[in-house]
N, C-alpha and C positions, 0 to 999 in steps of 0.2 A: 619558266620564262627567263629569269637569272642568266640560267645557261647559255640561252640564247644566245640574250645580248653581247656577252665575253666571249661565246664561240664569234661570231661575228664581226665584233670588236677586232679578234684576233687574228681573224684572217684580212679583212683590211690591213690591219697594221701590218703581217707579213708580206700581204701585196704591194705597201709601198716603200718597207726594206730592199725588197728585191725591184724593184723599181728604182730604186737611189741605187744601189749596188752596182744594176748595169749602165745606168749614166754616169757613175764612175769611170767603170770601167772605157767606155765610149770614152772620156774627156782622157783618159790616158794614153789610148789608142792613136785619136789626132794626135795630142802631141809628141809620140813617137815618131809616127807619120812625119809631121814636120821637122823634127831631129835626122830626119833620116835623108828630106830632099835639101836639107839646108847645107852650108859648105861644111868647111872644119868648124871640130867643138873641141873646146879644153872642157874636162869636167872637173874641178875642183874639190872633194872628199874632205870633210874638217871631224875629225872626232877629236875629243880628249885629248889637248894639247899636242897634235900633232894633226900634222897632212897625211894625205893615204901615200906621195909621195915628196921625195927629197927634192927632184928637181922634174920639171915636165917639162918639154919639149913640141914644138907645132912649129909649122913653114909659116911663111912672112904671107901676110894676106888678111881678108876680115876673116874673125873666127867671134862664133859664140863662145863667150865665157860664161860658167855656169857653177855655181855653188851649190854642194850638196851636204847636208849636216848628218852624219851619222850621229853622234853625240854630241853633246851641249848645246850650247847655241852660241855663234859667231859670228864676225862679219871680216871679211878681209879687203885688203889694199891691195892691188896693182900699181906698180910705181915706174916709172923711168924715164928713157927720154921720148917727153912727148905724150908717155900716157899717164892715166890718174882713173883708175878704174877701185868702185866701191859699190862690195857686195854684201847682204846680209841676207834678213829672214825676208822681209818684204822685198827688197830686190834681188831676185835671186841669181838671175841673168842677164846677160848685156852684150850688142854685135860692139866688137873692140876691133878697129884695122891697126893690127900691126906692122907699119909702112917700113921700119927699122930691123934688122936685125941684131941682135943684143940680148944681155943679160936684164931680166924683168925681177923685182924683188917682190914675193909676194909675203902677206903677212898678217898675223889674227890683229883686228884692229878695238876687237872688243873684251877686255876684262873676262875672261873665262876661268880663270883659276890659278893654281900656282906655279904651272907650266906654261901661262900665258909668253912672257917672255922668247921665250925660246920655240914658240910655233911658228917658223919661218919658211920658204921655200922659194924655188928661184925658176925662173920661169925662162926658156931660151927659143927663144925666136932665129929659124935658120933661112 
């Protein structure tokens, strides 16, 4: 009888892993979906005292910005004329119109380690 209940138990429980697993998968799928009909994105990559890149680049227009943590955890600033854009864990992304063309500073605005300082990047709007 033992047996039973554990065999049973067990396969319930793997019925609603796999249940959680593909609603996952589904909630990532829209929001690819949406990334894909929406206009330009900057994606913004933070590991370990650095950006994925030195400088990025997008046309003047609304663009999603979007923050992505490979390691640590971060939050950055968008800064310049006219914008004040702030991203971290809970907000991850934001529709930003860049009406100006110009140089955007971007930058870790949260204590991450000893390389904090110097995790900068610049952001150019053409």
């Amino acid at each position: 009888m033992y047996k039973w209940i554990m065999f049973v138990l067990f396969i319930g429980a793997s019925a609603m892993g796999v249940g959680f697993l593909f609603q996952d998968i589904n909630a990532r799928q829209a929001e690819r979906a949406a990334e894909e009909t929406a206009g330009a994105s900057l994606k913004i990559a933070a590991s370990n005292w650095k950006f994925d890149q030195a400088e990025y680049k997008i046309p003047k227009g609304q663009t999603k910005v979007s923050l992505l943590m490979k390691e640590g955890v971060h939050a950055i600033d968008i800064t310049g004329e006219g914008i004040d854009v702030k991203l971290d864990g809970t907000n991850k992304s934001q529709e930003v119109n860049f009406e100006k063309p110009g140089k955007y500073e971007i930058k870790c605005i949260l204590p991450c380690g000893e390389g904090h300082n110097d995790m900068k990047s610049v952001l150019i709007v053409e």
